[in-house]
N, C-alpha and C positions, 0 to 999 in steps of 0.2 A: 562441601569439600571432604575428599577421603583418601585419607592417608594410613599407609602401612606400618608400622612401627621399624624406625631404619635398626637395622642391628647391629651397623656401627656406633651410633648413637646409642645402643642401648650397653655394648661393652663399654665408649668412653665413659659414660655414668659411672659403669663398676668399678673401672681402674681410677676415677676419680673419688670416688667414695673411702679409697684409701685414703689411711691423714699423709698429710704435707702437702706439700704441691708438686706436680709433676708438669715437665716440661713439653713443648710440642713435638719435640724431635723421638723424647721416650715414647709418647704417646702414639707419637705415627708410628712407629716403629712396632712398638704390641698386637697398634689395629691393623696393620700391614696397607697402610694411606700413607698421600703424604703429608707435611708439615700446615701444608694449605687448605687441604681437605681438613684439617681436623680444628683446623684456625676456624674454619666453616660451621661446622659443630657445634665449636665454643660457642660464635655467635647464634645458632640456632636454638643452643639453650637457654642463650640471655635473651632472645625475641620471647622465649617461653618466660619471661619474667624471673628465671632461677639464678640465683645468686649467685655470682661466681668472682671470685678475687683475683687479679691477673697481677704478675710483680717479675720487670724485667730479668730474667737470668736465671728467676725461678720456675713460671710458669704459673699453670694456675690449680686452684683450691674451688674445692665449694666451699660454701661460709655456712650452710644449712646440711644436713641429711637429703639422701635421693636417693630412693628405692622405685625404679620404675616395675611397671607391671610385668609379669613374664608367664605366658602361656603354659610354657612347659611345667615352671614352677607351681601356677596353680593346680594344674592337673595330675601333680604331686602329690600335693596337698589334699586333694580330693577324695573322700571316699564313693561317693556318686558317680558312675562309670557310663560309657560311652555319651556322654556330652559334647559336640563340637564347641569350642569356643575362639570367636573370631577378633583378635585384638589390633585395635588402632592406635597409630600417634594421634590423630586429629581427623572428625567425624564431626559431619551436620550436626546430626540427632541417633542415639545408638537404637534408640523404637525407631525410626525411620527409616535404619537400615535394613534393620529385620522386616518391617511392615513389607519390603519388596521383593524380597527372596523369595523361590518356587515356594508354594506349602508342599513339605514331605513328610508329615504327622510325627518328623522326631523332634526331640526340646533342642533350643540352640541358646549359644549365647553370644554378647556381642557386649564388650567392653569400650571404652576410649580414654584414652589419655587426657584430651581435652574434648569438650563440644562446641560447636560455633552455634549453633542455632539448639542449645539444650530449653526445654520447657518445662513445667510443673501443671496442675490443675489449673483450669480458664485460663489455660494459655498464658500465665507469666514464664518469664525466664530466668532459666535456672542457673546460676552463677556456674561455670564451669573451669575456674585455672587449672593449668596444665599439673601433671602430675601428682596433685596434692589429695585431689579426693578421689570418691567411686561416681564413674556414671554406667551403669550396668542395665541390659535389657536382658530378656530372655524370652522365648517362645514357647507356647506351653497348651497342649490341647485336651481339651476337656471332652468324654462324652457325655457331655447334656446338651440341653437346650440351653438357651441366650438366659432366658428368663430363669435359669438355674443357679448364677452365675453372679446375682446379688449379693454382693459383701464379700465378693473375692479382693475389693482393697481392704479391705480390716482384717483380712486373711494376710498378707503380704505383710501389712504393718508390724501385725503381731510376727513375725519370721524374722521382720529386722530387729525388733526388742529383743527376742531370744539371743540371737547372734549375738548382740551387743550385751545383752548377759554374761555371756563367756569372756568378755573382759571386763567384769566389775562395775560396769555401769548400772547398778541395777536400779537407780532414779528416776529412768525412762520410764515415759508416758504418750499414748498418740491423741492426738487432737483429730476428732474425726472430718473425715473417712480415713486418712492418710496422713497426715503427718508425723512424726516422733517428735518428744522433745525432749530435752533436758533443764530444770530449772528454768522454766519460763523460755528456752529458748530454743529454737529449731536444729535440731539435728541431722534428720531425715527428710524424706519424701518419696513420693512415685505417683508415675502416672501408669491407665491400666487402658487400655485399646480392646477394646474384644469385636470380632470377626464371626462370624455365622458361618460354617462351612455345610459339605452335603453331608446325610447319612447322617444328623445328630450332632456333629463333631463341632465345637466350637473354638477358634485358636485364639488366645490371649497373648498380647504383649504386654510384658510386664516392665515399665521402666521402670528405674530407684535408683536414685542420688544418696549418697552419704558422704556428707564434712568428715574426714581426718586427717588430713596433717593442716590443713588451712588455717593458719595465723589471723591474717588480718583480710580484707577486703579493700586491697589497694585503689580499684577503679570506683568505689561508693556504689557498687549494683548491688546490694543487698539492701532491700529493703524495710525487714524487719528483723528482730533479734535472733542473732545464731549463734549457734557453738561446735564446737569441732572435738573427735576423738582426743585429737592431740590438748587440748585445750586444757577438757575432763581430765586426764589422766597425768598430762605434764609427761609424754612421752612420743616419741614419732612411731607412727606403725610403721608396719609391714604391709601394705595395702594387697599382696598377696594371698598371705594368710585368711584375710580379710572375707576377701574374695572366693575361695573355697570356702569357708565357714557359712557365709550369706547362700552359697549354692546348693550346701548340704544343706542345711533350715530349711530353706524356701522351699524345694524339692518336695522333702517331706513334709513340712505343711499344706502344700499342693496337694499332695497324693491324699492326705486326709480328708479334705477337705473335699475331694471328687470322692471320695468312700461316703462320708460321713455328710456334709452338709456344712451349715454356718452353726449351727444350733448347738455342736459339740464343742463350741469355740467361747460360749456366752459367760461360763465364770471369767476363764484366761480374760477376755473382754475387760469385763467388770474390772479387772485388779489392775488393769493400767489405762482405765478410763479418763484424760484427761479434763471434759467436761460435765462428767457426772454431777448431778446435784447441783450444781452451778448456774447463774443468772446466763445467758449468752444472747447477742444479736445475729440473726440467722439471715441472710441475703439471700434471698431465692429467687432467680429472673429478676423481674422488677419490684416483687413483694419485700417487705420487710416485717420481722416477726421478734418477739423478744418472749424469754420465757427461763423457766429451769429444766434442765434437760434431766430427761429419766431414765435415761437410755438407750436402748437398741433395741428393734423389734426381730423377726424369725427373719425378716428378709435386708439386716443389715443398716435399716433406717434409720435416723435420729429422730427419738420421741420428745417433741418438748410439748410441756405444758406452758400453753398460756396462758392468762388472765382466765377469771370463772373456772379455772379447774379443769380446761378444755385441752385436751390432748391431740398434738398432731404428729403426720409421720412423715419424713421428709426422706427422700431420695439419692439428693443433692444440695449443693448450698455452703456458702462460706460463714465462716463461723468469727465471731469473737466475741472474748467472756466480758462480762457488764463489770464495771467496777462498783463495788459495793458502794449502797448508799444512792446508785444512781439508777434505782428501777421502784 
């Protein structure tokens, strides 16, 4: 499903984001709709699950904060110039969308409000309510080869730690390859697509999901522990601001990272290693391995040592840490 962000819908929000409540007739009358149309609205925000308090004679209220995303405003915000970026109310998958667009070797991006079909690594799914968090892709081409291109997600991860730096979260850690987390609980993620093109040129889609303003997990689809910007902080973002911040990171950790390699990345690595030194059980295909992890090798791998002192180097693989006592 792919929808445009309606822009009536996106002034009702504003003029609602004012306190009190406001009635239908003011309302139509601002957005230049009429009373029915904007009754329509209403209901299209409450199908988005957002709170809203209706009280005859008065009209209605949100009962939460609601900043939806705004194009122009990010690109405000932006120091990073000539970037298209293409924003939705409601989108499959925003890496799916990209995946189908002409290749024209410029960077793109592609936001959404919500995802109905959002995903994570092997293919789980990615919680996606409306309005509250980021599901952001971006297209992004490298001249190397495929095989150059190892540990471009521990590249990424480390882009959203920084980011997330700039608001005082500095307790961030990722769980390799991809994940962030905070105090034992998952913050982030992304998924990473890479494409072979001619002449060298290889294009990368970059997904990544970031919790922030998400409260709670009304429908029980999260499966394991999370946490949210807003959670951390005790504050609703701006997911705008947000959003240029993550663009300018990313960017320039990209551009480094095709100058330089992985290799110039291995302290930064190190200091937000979340399974360093640690017991962990490593799922690989149908193998199963348990060990303490040592680190990361030049192409991005996780090194764990097994039993006898035997070191190996993994590519891929889902990870979780052994609870003491039980290795």
């Amino acid at each position: 499903m792919l929808k445009k962000t309606n822009l009536n819908l996106s002034h009702l929000v504003y003029l609602l984001n004012k306190s009190g409540y406001h009635n239908g007739i003011s309302l139509g009358r601002d957005l230049g709709i009429s009373r029915a149309a904007v009754c329509k609205l209403i209901q299209k925000l409450k199908d988005y699950d957002i709170q809203i308090d209706s009280v005859k004679k008065k009209g209605y209220a949100l009962l939460e904060p609601l900043i939806l995303l705004d194009r122009i405003k990010i690109q405000e915000y932006l120091m990073t110039t000539d970037i298209t970026i293409d924003l939705f109310e409601r989108l499959s998958s925003t890496n799916d969308y990209l995946k189908l667009l002409d290749h024209s070797g410029n960077p793109r991006i592609c936001l959404a409000e919500q995802q109905t079909h959002g995903r994570g690594r092997l293919a789980r799914r990615w919680h996606s309510p409306f309005a509250q968090n980021i599901y952001f892709s971006c297209i992004y081409y490298f001249e190397k080869d495929i095989s150059e291109l190892a540990g471009l997600s521990l590249i990424v991860s480390l882009a959203v730690v920084t980011m997330l730096k700039h608001f005082q979260l500095s307790d961030v850690q990722i769980k390799w390859p991809n994940d962030v987390f905070y105090n034992g609980q998952k913050l982030s993620g992304s998924l990473i697509e890479i494409e072979a093109e001619t002449h060298g040129i290889c294009r990368a889609i970059i997904g990544i999901g970031i919790n922030i303003n998400m409260l709670n997990d009304q429908g029980g689809n999260i499966s394991q522990e999370w946490t949210s910007m807003r959670i951390i902080t005790k504050q609703y973002m701006d997911r705008n601001k947000i959003c240029a911040l993550l663009i300018d990171t990313l960017f320039a950790y990209l551009k480094k990272f095709s100058t330089h390699g992985l290799s110039i990345f291995q302290h930064e690595w190190q200091s937000v290693d979340l399974l360093f030194n640690k017991i962990v059980n490593l799922k690989n295909g149908t193998q199963d391995y348990t060990g303490r992890v040592t680190g990361i090798n030049h192409l991005g791998n996780l090194l764990l040592e097994i039993r006898h002192g035997t070191i190996k180097a993994f590519s891929s693989g889902d990870t979780s840490i052994v609870k003491p006592g039980l290795y």
